[in-house]
DRENBA-473733 format. One record per residue (C-alpha): x, y, z. Coordinates in pm, whole numbers, padded with zeros to 5 digits, always signed. Each point is the difference from the previous one (the first is absolute). Layout:
% residues N
XYZ/...
% end
This chain:
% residues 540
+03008-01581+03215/-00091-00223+00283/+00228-00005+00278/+00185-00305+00067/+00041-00221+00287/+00153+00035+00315/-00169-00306+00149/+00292-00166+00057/+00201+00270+00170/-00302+00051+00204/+00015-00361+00098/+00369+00014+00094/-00040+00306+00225/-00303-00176+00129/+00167-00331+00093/+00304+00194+00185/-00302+00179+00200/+00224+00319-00041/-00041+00318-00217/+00180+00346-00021/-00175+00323-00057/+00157+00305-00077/-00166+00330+00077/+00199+00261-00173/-00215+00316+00107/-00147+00098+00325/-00333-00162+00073/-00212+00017+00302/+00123-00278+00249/-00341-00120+00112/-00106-00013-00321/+00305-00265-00077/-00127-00157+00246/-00110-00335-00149/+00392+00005-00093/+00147+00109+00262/-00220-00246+00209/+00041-00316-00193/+00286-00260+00083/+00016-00100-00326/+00168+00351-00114/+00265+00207-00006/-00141+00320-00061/+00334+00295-00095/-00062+00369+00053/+00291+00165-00194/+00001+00116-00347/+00162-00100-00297/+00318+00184+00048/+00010-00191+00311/-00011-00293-00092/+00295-00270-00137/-00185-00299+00016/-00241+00122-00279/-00016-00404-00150/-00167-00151+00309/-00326+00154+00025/-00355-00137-00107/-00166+00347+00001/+00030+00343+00037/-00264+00247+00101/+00046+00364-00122/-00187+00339+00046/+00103+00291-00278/+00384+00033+00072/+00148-00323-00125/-00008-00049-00364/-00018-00376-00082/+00158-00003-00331/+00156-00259-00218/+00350+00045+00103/-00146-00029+00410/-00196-00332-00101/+00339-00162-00197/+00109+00049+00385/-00256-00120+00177/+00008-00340-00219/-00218-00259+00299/-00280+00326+00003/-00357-00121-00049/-00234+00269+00097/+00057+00378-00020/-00287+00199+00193/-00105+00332+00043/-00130+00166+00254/-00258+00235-00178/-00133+00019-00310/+00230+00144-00277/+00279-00256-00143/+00159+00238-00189/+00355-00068+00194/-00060-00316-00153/+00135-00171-00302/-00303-00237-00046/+00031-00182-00341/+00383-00078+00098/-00187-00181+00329/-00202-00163-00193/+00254-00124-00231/+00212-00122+00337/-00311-00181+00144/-00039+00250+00271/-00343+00085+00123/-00040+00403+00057/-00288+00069+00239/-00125+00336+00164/-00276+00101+00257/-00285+00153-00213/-00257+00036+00271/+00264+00128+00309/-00050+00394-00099/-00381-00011-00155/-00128+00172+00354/+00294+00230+00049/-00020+00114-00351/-00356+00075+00001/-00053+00147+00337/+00320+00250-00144/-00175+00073-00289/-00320+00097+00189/+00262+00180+00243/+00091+00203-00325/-00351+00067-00065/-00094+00190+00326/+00316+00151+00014/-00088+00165-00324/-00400+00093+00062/+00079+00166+00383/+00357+00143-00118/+00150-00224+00308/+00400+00064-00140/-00041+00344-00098/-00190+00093+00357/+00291-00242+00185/+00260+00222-00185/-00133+00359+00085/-00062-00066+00394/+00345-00142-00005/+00107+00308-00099/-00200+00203+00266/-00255+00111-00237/-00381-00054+00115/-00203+00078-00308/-00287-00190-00033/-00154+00118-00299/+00243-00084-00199/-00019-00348+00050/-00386-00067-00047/-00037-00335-00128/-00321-00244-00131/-00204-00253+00164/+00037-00312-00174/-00386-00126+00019/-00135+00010-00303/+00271+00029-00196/+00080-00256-00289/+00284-00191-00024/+00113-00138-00275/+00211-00311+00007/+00218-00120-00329/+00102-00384+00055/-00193-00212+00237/+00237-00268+00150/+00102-00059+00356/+00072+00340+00067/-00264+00192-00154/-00221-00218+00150/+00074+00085+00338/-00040+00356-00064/-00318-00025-00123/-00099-00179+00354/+00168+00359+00177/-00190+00239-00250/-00338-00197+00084/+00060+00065+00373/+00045+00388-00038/-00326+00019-00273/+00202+00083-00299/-00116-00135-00362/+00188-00261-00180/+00023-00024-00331/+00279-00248-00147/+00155-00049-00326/+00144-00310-00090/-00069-00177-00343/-00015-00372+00135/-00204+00097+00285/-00326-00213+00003/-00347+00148+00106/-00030-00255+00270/+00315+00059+00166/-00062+00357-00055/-00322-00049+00189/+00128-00214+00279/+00220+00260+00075/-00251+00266+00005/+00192+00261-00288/-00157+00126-00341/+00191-00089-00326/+00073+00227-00188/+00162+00088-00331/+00362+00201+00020/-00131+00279-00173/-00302+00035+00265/+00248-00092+00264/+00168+00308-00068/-00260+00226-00089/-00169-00099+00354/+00225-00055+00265/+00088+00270+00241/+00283-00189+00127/+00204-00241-00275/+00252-00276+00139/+00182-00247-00226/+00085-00410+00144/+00131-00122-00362/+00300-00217-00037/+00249+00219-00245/+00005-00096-00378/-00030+00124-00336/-00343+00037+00028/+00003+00223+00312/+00321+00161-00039/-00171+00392-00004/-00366-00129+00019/-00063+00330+00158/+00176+00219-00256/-00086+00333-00153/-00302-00137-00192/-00159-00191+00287/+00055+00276+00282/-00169+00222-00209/-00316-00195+00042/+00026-00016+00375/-00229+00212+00200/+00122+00338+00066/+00185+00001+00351/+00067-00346+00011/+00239-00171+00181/+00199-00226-00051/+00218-00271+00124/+00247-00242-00064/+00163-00245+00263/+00011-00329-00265/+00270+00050-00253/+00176+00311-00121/-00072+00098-00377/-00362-00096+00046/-00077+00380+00023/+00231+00195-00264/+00187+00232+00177/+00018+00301-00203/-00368-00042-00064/-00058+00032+00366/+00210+00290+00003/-00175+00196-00266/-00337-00084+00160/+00105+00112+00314/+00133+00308-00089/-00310+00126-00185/-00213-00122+00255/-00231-00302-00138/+00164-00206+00250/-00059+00110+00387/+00309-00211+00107/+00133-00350-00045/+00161-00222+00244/+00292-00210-00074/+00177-00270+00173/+00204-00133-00320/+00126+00175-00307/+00157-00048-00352/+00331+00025+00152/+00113-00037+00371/+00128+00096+00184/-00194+00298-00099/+00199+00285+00189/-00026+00292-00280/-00323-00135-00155/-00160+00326-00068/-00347-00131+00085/+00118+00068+00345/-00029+00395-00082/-00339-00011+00052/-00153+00045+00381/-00334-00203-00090/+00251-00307-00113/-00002-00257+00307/+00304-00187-00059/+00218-00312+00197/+00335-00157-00077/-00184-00332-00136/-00105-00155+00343/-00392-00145-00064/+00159-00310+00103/+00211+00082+00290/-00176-00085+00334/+00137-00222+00191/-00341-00243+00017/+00121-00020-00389/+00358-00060+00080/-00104-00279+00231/-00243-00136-00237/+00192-00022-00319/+00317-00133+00203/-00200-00267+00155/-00193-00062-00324/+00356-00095-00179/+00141-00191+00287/-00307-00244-00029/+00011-00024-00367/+00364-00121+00036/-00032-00223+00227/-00302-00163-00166/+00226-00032-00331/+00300-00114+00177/-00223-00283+00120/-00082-00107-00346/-00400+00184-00030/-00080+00231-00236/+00106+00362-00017/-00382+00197+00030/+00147+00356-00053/+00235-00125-00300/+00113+00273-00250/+00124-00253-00259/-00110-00340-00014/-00071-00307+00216/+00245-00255+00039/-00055-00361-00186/+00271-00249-00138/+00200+00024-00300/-00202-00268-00188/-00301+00130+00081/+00180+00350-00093/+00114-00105-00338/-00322-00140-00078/-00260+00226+00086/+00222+00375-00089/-00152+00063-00366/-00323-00059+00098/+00032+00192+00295/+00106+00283-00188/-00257-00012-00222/-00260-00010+00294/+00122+00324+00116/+00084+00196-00360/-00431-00136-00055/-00110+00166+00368/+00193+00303-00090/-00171+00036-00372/-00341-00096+00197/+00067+00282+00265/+00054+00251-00305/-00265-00112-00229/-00284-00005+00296/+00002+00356+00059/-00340-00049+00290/+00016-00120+00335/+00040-00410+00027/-00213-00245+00186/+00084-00343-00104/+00353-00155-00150/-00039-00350-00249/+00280-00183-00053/-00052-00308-00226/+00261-00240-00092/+00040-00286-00285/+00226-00212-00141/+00366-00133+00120/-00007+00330+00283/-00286-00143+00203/+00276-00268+00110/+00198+00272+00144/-00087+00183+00356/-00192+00267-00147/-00074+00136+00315/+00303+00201-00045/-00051+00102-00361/-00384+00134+00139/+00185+00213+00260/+00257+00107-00208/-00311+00130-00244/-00153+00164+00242/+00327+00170+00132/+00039+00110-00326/-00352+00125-00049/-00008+00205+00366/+00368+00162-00042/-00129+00346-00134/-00323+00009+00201/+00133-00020+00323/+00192+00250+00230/+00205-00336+00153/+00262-00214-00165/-00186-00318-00115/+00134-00316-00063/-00090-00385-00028/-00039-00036+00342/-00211+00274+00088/-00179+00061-00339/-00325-00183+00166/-00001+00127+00322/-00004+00382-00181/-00240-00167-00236/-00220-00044+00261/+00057+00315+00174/-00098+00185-00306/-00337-00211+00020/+00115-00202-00346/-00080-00417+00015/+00217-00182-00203/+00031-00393-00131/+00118-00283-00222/-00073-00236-00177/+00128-00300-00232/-00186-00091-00321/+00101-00321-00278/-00066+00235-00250/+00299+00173-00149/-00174+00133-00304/+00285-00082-00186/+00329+00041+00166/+00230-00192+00233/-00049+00208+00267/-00265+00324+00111/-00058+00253+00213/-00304+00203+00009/-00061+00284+00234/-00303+00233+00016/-00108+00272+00219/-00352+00147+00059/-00115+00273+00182/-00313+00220-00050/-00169-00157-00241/+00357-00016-00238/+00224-00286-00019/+00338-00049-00193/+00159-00292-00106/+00352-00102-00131/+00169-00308-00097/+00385-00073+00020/+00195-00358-00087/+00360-00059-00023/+00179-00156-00263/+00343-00102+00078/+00133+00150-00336/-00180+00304+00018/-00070+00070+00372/-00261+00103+00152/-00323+00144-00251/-00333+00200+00057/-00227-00205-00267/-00347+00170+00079/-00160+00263+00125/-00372-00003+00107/-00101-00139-00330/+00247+00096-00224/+00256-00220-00111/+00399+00154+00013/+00312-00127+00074/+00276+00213+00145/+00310-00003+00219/-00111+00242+00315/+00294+00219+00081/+00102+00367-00066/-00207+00264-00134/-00406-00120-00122/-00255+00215-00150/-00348-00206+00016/-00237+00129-00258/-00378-00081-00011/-00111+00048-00348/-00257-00055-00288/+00135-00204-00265/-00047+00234-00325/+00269+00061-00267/+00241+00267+00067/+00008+00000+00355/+00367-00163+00042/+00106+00243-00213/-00157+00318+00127/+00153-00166+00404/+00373-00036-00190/+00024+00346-00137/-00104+00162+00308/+00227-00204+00223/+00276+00077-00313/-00090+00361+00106/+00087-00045+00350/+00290-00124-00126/-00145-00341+00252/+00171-00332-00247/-00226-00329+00002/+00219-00271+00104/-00287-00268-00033/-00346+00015-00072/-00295-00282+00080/-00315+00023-00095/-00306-00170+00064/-00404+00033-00091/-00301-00217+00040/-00154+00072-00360/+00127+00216-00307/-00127+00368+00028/-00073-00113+00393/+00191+00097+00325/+00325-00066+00009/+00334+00079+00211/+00350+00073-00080/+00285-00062+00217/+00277+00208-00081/+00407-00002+00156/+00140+00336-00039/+00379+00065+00085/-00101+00293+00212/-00271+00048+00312/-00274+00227-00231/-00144+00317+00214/-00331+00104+00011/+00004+00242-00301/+00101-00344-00209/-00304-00214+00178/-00230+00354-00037/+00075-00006-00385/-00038-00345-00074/-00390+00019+00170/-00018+00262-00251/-00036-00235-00249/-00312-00095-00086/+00000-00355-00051/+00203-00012+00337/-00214-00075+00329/+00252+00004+00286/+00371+00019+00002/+00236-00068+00314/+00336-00049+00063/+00106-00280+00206/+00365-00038+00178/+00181-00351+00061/
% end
């Protein structure tokens, strides 16, 4: 849903030359500076509980300890902007913002350096022993060999997820001659390159690295990506560490690993539940734990507070929101007009992102039809939004979809053609990237809503939501019924089915809806088949 218009609130706080900002947790006071500074504001320091004028305030800046929630927003009923200072918005209740209007905005780049320069903290600590040395002394015990550690030259690190903060990490293990290897699927060579790491596989990730450190946003995908199975296949006395997102490295996995020995020792700034008191992970001497605190220097208290004290202003004074968690602000014409098709843009970038499973150098949106009279600006942004969400360790949204675009080395464009090849309104979108290329097409009917009508060349026509199995096939009798029995067998029910082929006994593709997400052993089976090519599952 695209969030609606607060233009003319904006424009009323604007022409009184007066706003009120509430700051409901404690924030670093030069970093509210640009608040506390400007005449234009009257910036609060109390919290919640504090407060009895809830009703009066244009926006309210949060760390972790206020929870903005549905019932606080009924309160706060003139609140435009709600910003965090960090990364997470997990305190808050962003599709009831979005409903309300109100922009939610965060600091995504205010912790990159602290977080990286702990994690390579983490590292040394672990290779020299630094905690377990610190500990002994301390108690009056001077026993050196105990505490014989590893030079980190020559060493390989391997890095899984390369955003902002793996980045920087890689720049620290260059400077101390350690090996970089980095996993991370939508990773192109020439980035790769430019940042002088190897790419590399997961499995030869793990089978390689001396040192393994995760910097993956947490999802179904990476929830225990380093489980039993995949810790197994890590070098014998690896380490490894975790300061991204707890549940990233399975816990009892770890545990079992570490107790037979496989793994040296593991450091760990976050875990599957915190506060993590009587985690039994902290048993073990070589386990280098802290109480969740990558982020907490004060450089990164500074910057994130000053980062969300300039992004509210900006917004207050009627410019965009850059570090917006929802959506941008337009007006409710505008709004009621160009919704469907911007939620078809995004459901089409998030098929796109599924469906291209290589790295991505180059984004084609075309338009045709009654849509190319629309400002399909926003619907491009929206698709590409859509189409970065699960490759990127950030929140992405319409306003900052390009600039991560072009971060991650991907060019991007639009165009408007007459031709509509037969409906009132289309877009096209493909993606290429070395040497493939995939291509969907979505239109919205106002009786149906919105519709994926091709794919590369095949010819479909289904409603993208819910549960998707895409099937690349050969078209030979039989086939549908071999896929239906095994799915029957999975006890997996076909809610819809599409199909499409170029020529009989050809290739062809099915697009099925399913009424539950299908696991591997369902997608494993179905590739079984052999008529079947490929089979994926895809999540709207």
């Amino acid at each position: 849903m695209i969030q609606q218009s607060t233009t003319e609130d904006q424009q009323t706080a604007s022409a009184k030359g007066h706003y009120r900002i509430l700051v409901s947790d404690a924030m670093s006071s030069e970093g509210l500076a640009p608040l506390l500074d400007n005449s234009q504001v009257e910036c609060v320091q109390q919290t919640i509980e504090e407060t009895s004028d809830l009703h009066s305030y244009d926006a309210l800046l949060v760390r972790s300890s206020t929870t903005v929630t549905a019932e606080l927003m009924d309160q706060m009923t003139n609140l435009k902007i709600v910003a965090r200072a960090g990364v997470g918005v997990d305190n808050i209740e962003i599709e009831e913002a979005t409903k309300r209007g109100i922009v939610v905005v965060n600091a995504p780049d205010g912790n990159t350096i602290s977080t990286a320069e702990h994690t390579f903290a983490m590292i040394i600590s672990l290779a020299r022993k630094i905690p377990q040395a610190n500990a002994s002394i301390k108690n009056k015990k001077w026993d050196r060999k105990a505490f014989q550690g590893s030079e980190l030259r020559g060493k390989t690190l391997g890095i899984i997820g390369f955003g902002r903060i793996g980045s920087e990490l890689s720049k620290r293990a260059h400077s101390f001659d350690i090996n970089v290897l980095v996993y991370d699927p939508f990773l192109t060579k020439e980035r790769a390159e430019k940042m002088g790491v190897e790419l590399a596989d997961l499995d030869a990730i793990l089978g390689a690295s001396d040192i393994l450190t995760v910097h993956t946003p947490l999802t179904k995908d990476t929830k225990g990506l380093l489980g039993e199975e995949n810790i197994k296949k890590t070098k014998p006395g690896v380490f490894l560490i975790n300061c991204a997102r707890g549940g990233i490295i399975d816990e009892k996995a770890l545990y079992n690993n570490l107790e037979s020995g496989h793994v040296a020792g593991a450091a760990l700034d976050v875990f599957e539940e915190e506060p993590a008191n009587e985690n039994p992970l902290l048993a073990f001497e070589q386990v280098v734990a802290t109480p969740h605190i990558a982020a907490s220097t004060k450089e990164a208290q500074l910057n994130v507070a000053s980062q969300v004290s300039e992004e509210v202003l900006q917004f207050l004074n009627g410019m965009p929101a850059l570090n917006s968690i929802n959506l941008p602000t337009m007006s409710k014409e505008i709004f009621d007009t160009l919704q469907p098709y911007y939620e078809l843009s995004r459901k089409m970038g998030n098929i796109l992102s599924q469906s291209m499973k290589t790295p991505v150098q180059d984004i084609d949106v075309h338009y045709s039809g009654d849509v190319t009279d629309l400002e399909t600006s926003v619907l491009t942004r929206s698709l590409i939004a859509g189409f970065l969400s699960s490759r990127v360790d950030a929140p992405v949204n319409d306003v900052n979809a390009t600039i991560i675009a072009k971060e991650r080395g991907i060019t991007y464009g639009e165009k408007h053609r007459s031709d509509d090849s037969g409906y009132s309104n289309l877009i096209k979108a493909t993606v290429k990237g070395e040497g493939k290329k995939f291509a969907i097409y979505g239109t919205y009917v106002k009786a149906y809503g919105p519709r994926i009508v091709r794919i590369n060349d095949f010819n479909v026509d289904f409603y993208p939501t819910g549960h998707l199995i895409y099937i690349q096939h050969t078209d030979r009798p039989g086939v549908i019924g071999k896929m239906g029995q095994l799915l029957g067998k999975h006890n997996v029910n076909i809610a819809t089915m599409q199909v499409g082929r170029r020529q009989e006994g050809g290739e062809a593709i099915m697009m099925l809806a399913v009424d539950k997400e299908p696991n591997q052993n369902v997608l494993d089976d179905l590739t079984s088949i052999e008529e079947i090519i490929m089979a994926d599952k895809i999540e709207v």
